[in-house]
Backbone as ProteinMPNN parsed JSONL, in Angstrom:
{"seq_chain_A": "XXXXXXXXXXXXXXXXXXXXXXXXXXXXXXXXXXXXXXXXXXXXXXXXXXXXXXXXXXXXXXXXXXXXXXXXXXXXXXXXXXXXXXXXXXXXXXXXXXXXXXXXXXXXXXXXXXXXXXXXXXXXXXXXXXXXXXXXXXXXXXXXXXXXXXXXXXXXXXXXXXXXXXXXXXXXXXXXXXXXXXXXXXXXXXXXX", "coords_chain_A": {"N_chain_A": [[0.845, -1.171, 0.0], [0.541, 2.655, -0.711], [2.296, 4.777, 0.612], [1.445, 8.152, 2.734], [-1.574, 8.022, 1.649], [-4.764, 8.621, 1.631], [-6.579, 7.155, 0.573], [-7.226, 3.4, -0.033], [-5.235, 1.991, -1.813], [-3.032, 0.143, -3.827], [-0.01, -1.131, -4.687], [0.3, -3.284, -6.129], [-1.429, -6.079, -7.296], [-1.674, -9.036, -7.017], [-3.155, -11.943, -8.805], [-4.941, -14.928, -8.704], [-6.199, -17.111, -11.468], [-7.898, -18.664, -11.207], [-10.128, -18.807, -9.099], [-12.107, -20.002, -6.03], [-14.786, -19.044, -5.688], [-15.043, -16.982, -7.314], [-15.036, -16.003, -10.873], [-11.677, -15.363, -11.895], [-11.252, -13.536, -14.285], [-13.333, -12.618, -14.289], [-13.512, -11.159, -12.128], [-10.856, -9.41, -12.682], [-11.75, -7.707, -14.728], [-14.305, -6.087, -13.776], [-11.863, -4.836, -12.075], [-10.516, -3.238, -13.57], [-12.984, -1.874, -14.674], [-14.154, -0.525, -12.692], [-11.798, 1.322, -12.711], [-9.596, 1.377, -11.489], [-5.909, 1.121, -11.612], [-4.115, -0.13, -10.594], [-1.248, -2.24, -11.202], [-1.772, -5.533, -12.332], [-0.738, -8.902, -11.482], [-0.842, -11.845, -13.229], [-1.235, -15.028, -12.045], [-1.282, -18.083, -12.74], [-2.19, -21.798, -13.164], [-2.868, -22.081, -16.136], [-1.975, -22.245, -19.223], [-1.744, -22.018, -21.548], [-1.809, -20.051, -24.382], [-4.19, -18.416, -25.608], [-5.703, -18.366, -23.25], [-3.568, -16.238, -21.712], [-3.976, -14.129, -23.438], [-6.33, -13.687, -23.218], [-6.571, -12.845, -20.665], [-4.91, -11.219, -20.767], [-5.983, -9.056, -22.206], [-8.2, -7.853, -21.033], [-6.962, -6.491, -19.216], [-5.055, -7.448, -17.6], [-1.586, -6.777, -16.435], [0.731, -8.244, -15.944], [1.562, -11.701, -16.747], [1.925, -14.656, -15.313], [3.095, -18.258, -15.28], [1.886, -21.126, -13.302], [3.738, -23.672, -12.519], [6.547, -21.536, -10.924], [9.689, -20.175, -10.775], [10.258, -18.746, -6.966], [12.448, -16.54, -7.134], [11.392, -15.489, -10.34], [8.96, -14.282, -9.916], [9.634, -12.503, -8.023], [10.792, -11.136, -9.834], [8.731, -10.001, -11.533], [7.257, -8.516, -9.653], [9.274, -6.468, -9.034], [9.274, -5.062, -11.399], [7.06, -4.323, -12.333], [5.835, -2.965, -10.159], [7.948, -0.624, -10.043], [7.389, 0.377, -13.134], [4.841, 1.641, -12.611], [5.559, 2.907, -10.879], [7.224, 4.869, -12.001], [4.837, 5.785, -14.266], [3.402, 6.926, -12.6], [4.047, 9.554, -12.199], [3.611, 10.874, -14.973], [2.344, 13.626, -16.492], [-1.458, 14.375, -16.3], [-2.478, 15.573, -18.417], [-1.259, 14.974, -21.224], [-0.571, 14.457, -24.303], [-0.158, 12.654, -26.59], [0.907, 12.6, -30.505], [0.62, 11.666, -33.592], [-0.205, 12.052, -37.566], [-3.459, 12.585, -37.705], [-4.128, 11.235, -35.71], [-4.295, 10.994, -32.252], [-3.547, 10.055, -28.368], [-4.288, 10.589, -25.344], [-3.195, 10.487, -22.583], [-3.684, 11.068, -19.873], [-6.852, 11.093, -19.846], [-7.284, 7.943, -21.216], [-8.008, 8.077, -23.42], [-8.618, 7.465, -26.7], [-8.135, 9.225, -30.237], [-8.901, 8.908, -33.914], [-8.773, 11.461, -36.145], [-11.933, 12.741, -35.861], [-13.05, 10.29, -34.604], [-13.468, 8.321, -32.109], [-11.531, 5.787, -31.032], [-12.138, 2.284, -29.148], [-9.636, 1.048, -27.007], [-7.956, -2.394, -25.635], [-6.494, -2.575, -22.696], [-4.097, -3.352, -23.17], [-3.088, -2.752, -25.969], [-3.401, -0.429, -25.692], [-1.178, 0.391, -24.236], [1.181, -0.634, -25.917], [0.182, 1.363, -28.266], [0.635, 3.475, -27.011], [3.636, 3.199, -26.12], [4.896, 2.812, -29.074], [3.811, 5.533, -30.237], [5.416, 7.291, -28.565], [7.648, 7.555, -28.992], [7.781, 7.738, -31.917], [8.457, 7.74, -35.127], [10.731, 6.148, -34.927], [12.158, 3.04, -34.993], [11.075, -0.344, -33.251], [12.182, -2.653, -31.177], [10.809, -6.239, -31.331], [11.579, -7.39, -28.926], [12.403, -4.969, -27.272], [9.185, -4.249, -27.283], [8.452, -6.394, -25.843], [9.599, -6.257, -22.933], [9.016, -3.865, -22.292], [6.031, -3.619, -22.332], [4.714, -6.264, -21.726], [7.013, -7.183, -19.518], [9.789, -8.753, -17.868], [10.305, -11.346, -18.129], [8.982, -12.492, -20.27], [8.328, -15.307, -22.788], [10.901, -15.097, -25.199], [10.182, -15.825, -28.147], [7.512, -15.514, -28.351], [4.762, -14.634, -30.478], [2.796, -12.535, -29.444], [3.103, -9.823, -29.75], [3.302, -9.298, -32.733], [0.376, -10.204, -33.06], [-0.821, -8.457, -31.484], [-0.222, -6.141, -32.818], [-1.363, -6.576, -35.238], [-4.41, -6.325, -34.421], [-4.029, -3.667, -33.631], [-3.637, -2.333, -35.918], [-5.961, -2.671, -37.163], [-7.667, -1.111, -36.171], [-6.416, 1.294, -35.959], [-5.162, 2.215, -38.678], [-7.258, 2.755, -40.543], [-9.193, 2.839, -43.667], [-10.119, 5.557, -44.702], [-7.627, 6.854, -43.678], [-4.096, 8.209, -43.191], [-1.766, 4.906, -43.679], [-0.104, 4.285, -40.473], [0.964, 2.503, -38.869], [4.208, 0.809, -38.821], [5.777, -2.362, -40.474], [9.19, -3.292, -40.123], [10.751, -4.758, -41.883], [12.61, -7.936, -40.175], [13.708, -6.599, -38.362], [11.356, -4.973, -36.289], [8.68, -2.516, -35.469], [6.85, 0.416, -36.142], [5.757, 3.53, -35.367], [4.94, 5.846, -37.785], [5.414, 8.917, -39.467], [3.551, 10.527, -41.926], [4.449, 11.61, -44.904]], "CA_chain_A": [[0.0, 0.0, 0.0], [1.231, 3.418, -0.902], [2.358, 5.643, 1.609], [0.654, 8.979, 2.603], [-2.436, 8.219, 1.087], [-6.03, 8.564, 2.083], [-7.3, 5.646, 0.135], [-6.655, 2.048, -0.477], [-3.981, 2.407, -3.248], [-2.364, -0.735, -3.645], [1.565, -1.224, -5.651], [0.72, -4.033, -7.063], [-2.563, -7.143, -7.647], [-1.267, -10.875, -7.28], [-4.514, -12.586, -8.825], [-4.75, -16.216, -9.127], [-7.73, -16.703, -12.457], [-9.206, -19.683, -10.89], [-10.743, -18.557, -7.793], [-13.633, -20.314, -5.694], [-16.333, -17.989, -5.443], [-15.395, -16.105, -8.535], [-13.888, -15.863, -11.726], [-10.795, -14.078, -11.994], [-11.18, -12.682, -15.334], [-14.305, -11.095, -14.057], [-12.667, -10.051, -11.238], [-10.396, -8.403, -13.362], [-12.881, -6.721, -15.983], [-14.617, -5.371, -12.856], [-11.166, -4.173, -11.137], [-10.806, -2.443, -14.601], [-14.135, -1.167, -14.845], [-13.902, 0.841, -11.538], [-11.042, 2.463, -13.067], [-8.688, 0.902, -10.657], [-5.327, 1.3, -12.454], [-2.945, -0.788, -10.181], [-0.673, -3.301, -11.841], [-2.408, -6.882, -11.754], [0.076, -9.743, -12.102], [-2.131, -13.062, -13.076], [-0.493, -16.076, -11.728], [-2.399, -19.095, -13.317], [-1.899, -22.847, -13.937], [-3.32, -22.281, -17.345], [-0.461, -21.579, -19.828], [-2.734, -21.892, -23.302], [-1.879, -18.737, -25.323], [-5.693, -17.797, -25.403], [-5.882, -17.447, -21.666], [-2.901, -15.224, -21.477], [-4.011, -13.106, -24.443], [-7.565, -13.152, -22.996], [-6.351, -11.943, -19.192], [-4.14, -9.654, -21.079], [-7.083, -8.173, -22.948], [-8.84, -8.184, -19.819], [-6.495, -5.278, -18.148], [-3.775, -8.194, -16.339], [-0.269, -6.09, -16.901], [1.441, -9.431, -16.68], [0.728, -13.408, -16.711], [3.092, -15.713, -14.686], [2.214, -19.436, -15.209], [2.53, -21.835, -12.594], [4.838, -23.669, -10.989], [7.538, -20.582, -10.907], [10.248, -19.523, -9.339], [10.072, -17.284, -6.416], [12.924, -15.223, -7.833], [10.844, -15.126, -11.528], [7.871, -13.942, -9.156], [10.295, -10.96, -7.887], [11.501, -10.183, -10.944], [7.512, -9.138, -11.711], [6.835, -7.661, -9.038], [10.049, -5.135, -9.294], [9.413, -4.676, -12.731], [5.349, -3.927, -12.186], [5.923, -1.429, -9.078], [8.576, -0.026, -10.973], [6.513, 1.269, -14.301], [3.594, 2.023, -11.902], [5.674, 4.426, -9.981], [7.1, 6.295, -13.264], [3.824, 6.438, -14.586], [2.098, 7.881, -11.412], [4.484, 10.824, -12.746], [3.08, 11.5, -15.995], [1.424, 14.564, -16.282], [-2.256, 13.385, -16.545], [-2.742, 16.099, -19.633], [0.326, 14.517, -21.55], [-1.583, 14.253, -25.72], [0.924, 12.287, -27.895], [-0.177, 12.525, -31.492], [1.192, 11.505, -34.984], [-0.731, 12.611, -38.465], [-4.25, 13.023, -37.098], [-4.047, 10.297, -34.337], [-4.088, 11.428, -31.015], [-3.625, 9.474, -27.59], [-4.472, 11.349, -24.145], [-2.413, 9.473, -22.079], [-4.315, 11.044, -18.903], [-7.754, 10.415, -20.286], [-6.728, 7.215, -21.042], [-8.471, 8.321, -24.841], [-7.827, 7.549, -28.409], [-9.021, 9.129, -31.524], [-8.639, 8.904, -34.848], [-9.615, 12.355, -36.595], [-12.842, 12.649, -34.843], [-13.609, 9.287, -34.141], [-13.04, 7.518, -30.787], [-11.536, 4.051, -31.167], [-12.092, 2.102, -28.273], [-8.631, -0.018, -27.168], [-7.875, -2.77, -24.485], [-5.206, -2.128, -22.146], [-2.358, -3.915, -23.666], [-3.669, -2.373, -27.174], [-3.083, 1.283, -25.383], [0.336, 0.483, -23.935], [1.69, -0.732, -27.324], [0.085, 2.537, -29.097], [1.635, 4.913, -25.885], [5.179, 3.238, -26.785], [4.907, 3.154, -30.397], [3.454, 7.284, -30.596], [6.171, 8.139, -27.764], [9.175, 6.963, -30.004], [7.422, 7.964, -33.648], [9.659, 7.503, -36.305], [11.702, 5.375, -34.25], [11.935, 1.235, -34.555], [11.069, -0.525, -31.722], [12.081, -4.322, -31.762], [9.945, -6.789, -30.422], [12.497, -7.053, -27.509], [12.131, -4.041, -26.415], [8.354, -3.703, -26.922], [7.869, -7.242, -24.865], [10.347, -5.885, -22.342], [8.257, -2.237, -21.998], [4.509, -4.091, -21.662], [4.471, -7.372, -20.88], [7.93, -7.761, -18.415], [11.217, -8.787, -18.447], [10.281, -12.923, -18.386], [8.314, -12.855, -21.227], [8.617, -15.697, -23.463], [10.788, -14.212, -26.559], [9.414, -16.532, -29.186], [5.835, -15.45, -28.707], [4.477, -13.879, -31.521], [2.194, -11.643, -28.915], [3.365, -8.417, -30.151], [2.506, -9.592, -33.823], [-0.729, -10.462, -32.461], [-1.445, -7.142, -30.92], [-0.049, -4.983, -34.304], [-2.386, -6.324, -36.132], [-5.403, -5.875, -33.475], [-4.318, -2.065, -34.007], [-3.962, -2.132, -37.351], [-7.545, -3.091, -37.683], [-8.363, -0.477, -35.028], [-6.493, 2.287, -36.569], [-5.089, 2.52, -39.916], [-8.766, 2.832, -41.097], [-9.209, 2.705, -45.093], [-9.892, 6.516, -44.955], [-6.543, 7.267, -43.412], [-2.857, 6.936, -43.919], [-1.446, 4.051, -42.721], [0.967, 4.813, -39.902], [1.518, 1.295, -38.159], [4.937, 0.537, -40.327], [6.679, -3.378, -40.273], [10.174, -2.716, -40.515], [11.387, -6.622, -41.908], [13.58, -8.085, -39.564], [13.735, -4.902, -36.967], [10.539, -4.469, -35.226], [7.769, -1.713, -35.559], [7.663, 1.655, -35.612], [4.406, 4.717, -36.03], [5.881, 6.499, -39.162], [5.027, 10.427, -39.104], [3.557, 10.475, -43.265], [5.352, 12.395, -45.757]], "C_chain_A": [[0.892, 1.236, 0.0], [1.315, 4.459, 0.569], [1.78, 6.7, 2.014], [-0.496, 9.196, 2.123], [-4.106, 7.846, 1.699], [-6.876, 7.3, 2.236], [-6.612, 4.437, 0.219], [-6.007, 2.154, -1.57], [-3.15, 1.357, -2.806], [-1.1, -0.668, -4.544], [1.24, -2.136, -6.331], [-0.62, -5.452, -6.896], [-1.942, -8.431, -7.908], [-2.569, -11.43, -7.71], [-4.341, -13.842, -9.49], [-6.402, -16.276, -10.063], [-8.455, -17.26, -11.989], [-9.257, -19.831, -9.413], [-11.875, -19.634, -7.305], [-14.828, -19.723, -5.669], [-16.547, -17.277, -6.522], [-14.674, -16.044, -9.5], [-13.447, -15.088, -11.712], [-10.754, -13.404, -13.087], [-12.379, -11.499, -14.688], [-14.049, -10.453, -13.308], [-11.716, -8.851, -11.878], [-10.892, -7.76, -14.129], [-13.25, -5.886, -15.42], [-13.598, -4.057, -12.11], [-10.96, -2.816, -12.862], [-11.818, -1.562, -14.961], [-14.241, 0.09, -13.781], [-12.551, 1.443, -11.749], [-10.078, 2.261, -11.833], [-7.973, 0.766, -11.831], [-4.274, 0.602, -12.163], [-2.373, -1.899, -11.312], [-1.019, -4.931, -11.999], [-1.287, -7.634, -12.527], [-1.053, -10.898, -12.01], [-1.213, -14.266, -13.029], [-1.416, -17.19, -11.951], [-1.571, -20.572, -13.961], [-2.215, -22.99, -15.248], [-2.334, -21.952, -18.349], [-0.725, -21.763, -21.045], [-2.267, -20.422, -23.799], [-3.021, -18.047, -25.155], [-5.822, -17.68, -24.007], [-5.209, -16.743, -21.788], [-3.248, -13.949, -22.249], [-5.629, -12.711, -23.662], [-7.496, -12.164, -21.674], [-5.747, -10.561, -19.659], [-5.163, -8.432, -21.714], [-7.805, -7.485, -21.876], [-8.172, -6.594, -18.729], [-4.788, -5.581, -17.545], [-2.317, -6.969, -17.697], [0.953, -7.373, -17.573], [1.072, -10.611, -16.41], [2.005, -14.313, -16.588], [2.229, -17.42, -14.637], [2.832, -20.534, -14.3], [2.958, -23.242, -12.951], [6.144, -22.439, -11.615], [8.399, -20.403, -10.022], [10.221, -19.179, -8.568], [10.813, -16.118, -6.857], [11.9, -14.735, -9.262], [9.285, -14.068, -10.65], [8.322, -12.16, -8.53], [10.657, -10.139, -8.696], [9.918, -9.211, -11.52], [7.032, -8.196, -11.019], [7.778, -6.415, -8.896], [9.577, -5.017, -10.264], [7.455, -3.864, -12.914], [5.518, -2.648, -11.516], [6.997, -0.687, -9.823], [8.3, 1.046, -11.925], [5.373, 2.022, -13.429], [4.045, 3.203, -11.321], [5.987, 5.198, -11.253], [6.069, 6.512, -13.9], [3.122, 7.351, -13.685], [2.847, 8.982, -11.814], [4.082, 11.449, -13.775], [1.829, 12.705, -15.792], [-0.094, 14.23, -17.057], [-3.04, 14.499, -18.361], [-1.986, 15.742, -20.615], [-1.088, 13.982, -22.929], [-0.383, 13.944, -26.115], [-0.016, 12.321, -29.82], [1.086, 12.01, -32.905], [-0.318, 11.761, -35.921], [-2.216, 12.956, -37.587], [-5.25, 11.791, -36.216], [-3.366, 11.02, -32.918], [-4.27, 10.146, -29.569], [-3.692, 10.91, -26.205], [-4.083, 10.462, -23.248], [-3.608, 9.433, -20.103], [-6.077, 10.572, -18.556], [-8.313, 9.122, -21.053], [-7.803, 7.272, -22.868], [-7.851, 8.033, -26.444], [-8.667, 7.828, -29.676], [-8.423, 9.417, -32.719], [-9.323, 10.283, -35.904], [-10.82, 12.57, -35.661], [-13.844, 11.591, -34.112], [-12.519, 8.635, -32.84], [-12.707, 6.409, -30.951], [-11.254, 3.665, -29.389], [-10.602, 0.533, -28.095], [-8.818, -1.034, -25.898], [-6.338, -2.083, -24.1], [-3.976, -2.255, -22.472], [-2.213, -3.231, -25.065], [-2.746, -0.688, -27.029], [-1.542, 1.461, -24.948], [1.098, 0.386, -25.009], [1.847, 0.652, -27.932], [0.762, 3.416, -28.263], [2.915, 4.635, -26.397], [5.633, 3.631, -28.121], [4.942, 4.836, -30.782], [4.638, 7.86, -29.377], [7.8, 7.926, -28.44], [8.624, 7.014, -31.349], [8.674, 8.331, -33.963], [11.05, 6.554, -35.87], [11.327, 3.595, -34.584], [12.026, 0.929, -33.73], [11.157, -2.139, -32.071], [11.217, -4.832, -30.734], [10.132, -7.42, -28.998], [11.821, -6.271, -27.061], [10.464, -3.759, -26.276], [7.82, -4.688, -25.697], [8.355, -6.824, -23.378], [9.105, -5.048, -21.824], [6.582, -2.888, -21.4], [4.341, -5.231, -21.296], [6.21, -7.874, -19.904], [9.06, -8.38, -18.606], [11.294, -10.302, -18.531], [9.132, -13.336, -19.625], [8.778, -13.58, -22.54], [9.208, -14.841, -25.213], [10.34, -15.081, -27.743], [7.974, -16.405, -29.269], [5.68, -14.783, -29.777], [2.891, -12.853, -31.183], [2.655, -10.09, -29.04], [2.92, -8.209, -31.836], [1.137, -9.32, -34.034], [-1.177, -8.853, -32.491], [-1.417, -6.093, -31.847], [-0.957, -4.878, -34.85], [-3.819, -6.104, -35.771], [-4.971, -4.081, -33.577], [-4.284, -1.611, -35.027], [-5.581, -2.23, -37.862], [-8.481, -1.674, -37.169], [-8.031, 0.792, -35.424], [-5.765, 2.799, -37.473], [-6.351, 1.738, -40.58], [-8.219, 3.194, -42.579], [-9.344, 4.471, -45.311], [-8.294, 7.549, -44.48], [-5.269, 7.077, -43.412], [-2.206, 6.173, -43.332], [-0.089, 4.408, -41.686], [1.751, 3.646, -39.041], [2.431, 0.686, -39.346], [5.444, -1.285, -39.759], [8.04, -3.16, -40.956], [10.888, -4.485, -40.371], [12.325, -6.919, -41.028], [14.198, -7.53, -37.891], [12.428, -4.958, -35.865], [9.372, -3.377, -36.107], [8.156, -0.29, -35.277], [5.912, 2.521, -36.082], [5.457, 5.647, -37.074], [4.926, 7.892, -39.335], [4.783, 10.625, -41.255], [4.23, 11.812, -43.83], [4.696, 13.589, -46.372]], "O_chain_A": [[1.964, 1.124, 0.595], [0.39, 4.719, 1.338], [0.718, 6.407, 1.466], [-0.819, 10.378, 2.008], [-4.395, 6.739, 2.154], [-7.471, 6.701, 3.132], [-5.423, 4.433, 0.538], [-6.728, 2.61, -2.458], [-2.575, 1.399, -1.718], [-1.333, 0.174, -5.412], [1.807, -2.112, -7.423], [-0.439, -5.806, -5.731], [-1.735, -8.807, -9.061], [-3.334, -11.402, -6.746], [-3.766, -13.969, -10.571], [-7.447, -15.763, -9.662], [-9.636, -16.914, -12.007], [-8.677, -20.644, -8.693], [-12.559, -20.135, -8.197], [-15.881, -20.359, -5.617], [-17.656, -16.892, -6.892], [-13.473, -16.014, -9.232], [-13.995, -13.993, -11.584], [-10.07, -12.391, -12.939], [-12.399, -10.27, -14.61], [-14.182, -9.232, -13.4], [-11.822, -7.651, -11.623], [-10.159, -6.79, -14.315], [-12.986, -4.761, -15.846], [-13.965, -2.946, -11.729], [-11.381, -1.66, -12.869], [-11.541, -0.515, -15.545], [-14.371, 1.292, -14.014], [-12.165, 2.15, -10.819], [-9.869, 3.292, -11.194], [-8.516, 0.465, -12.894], [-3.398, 0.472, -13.018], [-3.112, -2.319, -12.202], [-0.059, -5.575, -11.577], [-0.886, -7.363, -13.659], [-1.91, -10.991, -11.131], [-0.455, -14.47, -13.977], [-2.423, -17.186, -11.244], [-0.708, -20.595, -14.838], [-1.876, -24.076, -15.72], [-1.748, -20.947, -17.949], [0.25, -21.651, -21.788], [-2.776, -19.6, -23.038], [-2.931, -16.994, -24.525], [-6.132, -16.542, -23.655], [-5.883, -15.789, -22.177], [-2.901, -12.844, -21.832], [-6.003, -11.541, -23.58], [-8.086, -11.091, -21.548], [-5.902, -9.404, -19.268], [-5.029, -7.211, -21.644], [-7.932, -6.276, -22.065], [-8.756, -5.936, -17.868], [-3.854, -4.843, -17.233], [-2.225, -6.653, -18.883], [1.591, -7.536, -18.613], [0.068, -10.658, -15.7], [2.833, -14.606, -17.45], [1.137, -17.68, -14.133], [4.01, -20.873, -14.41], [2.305, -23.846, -13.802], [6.573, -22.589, -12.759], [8.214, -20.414, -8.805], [9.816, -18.162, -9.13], [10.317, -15.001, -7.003], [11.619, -13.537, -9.261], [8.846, -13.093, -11.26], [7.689, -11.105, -8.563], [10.845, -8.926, -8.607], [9.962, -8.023, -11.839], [6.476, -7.194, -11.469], [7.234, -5.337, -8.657], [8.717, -4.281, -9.78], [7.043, -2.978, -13.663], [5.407, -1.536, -12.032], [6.394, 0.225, -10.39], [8.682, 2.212, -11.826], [5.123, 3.172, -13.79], [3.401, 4.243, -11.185], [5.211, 6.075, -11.634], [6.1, 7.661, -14.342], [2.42, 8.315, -13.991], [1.997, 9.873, -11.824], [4.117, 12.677, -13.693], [0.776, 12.652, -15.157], [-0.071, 13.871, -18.235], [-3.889, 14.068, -19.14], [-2.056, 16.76, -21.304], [-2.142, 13.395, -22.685], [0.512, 14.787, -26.06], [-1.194, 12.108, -30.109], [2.307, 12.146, -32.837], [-1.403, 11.719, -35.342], [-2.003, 13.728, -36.652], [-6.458, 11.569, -36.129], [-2.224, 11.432, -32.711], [-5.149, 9.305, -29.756], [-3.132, 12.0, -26.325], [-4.823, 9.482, -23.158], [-4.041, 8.485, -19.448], [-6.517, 9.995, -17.561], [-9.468, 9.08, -21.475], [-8.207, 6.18, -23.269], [-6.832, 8.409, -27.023], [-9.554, 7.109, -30.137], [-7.435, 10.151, -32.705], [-10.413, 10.042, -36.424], [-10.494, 12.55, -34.474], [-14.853, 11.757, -33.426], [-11.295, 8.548, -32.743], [-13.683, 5.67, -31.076], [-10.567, 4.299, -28.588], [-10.558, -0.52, -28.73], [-9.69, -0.722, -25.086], [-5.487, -1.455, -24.731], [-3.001, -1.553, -22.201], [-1.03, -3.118, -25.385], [-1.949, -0.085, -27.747], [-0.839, 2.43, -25.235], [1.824, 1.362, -25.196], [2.93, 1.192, -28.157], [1.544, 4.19, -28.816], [3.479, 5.505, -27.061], [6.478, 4.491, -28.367], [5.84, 5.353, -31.447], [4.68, 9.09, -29.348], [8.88, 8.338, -28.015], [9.116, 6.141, -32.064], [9.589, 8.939, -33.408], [12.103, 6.403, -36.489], [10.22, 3.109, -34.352], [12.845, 1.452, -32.974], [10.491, -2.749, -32.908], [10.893, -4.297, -29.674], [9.285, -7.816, -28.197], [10.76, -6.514, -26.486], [10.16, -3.095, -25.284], [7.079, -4.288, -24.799], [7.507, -7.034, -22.511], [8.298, -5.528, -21.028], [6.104, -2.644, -20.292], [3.648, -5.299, -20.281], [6.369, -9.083, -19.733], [9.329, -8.564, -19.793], [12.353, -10.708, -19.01], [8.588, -14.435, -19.725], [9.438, -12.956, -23.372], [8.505, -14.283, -26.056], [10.054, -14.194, -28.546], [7.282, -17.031, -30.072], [6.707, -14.193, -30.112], [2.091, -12.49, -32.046], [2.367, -9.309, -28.132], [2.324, -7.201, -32.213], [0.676, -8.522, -34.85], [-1.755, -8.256, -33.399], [-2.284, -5.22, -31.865], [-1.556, -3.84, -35.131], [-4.549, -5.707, -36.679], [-5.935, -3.316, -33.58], [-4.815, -0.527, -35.273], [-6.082, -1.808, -38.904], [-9.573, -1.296, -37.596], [-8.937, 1.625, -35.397], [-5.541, 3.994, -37.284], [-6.438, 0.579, -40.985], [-7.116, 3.706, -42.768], [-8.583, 4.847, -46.203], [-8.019, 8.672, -44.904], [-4.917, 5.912, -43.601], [-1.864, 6.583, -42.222], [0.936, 4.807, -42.239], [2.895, 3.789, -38.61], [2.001, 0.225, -40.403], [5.445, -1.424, -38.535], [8.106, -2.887, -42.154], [11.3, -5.143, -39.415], [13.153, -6.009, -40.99], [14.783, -7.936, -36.887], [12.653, -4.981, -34.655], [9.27, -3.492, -37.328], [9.095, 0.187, -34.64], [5.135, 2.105, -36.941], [6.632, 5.949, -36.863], [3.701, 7.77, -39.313], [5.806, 10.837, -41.906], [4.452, 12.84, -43.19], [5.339, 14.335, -47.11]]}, "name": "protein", "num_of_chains": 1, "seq": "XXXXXXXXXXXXXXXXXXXXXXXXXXXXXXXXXXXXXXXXXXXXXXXXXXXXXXXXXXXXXXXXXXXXXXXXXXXXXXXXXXXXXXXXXXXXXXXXXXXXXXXXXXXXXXXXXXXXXXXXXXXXXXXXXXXXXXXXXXXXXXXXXXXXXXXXXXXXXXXXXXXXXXXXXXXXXXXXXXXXXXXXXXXXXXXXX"}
C-alpha cells in the first residue's frame, strides 16, 4: 500500500484466475471497470496462449504461469511497481499525437480524426510506446520488455498479435497508414510524408 495516502492504493494485484467464489477474469474486468489502475500480475496454472491473451485483454499487466520460481515472481513484481511508480508521474494532460491520431495518455483516450476508437489495455500500452518513439523502430524485444515484463517468453508472436489488433483499429481505409513493419527490426508509427 502506498504511503501517505487517504485511500486504499495498492503497488501491485497478485490474482490467481481460478478462484472459488469467482472468476478471476471477471474479477479483473470489474477491477478495470472501476477504473482501478494498479498493476495486476495473473499467476495461473493455465499456460494456453488464449488465456494469457484473454487476461491480457482483460487489463492483467502481466501473466506468470505456474509452478515458478520465487525469484521469476520478484523479478515481476520489481518490474510492475517499478513502471507504476514512473507512470504515477506522468502529467495526466500529456496528448501524444502523430498525423491526425491522437492518444491522451491522462484520459486514457484515443481518436482517430474525430472518431473515438475504443482499445484494451495492452492495445493502449503498445500505441503509448509506439506514438512516444514515432519515427523510431522498436524491436519486439524491447516492446515485450516495456509491456508485458522482463520474463516474457521471446518466441511469442504476442506483439505480432497485438499490431495487427491495431492495425484493424487504426489505420482505417480513410486514413494513412501509420503502423509501419520494418522486416527483420521491429515496428515503428511512421510520421507520413
Amino acid at each position: 500500500m502506498r504511503a501517505g495516502s487517504s485511500e486504499r492504493e495498492w503497488d501491485l494485484i497478485l490474482l490467481d484466475i481460478m478462484l472459488p467464489d469467482i472468476d478471476g477474469i471477471e474479477l479483473l474486468q470489474f477491477t478495470r471497470y472501476k477504473k482501478i489502475n494498479t498493476p495486476v500480475l495473473v499467476i495461473s496454472a493455465l499456460s494456453d496462449a488464449e488465456d494469457k491473451i484473454k487476461a491480457l485483454d482483460y487489463g492483467a499487466d502481466a501473466y506468470l504461469t505456474k509452478p515458478f520460481l520465487f525469484r521469476e515472481l520478484l523479478a515481476y513484481v520489481n518490474v510492475l511497481t517499478r513502471r507504476a511508480k514512473i507512470s504515477s508521474y506522468t502529467e495526466p494532460s500529456e496528448i501524444l499525437r502523430c498525423d491526425d491520431l491522437t492518444l491522451d495518455v491522462g484520459k486514457h483516450l484515443v481518436k482517430r480524426g474525430e472518431q473515438e476508437i475504443s482499445l484494451t489495455i495492452q492495445e493502449f500500452k503498445l500505441l503509448r510506446i509506439l506514438l512516444e518513439n514515432t519515427d523510431k523502430v522498436m524491436s519486439h524485444a524491447q516492446l515485450l520488455s516495456d509491456i508485458w515484463g522482463v520474463n516474457y517468453d521471446p518466441n511469442t508472436n504476442i506483439i505480432d498479435v497485438y499490431i495487427s489488433y491495431l492495425r484493424n483499429k487504426i489505420d482505417m481505409e480513410e486514413h494513412h497508414k501509420l503502423i509501419k513493419t520494418i522486416k527483420g527490426r521491429g515496428y515503428m508509427i511512421q510520421t507520413p510524408e
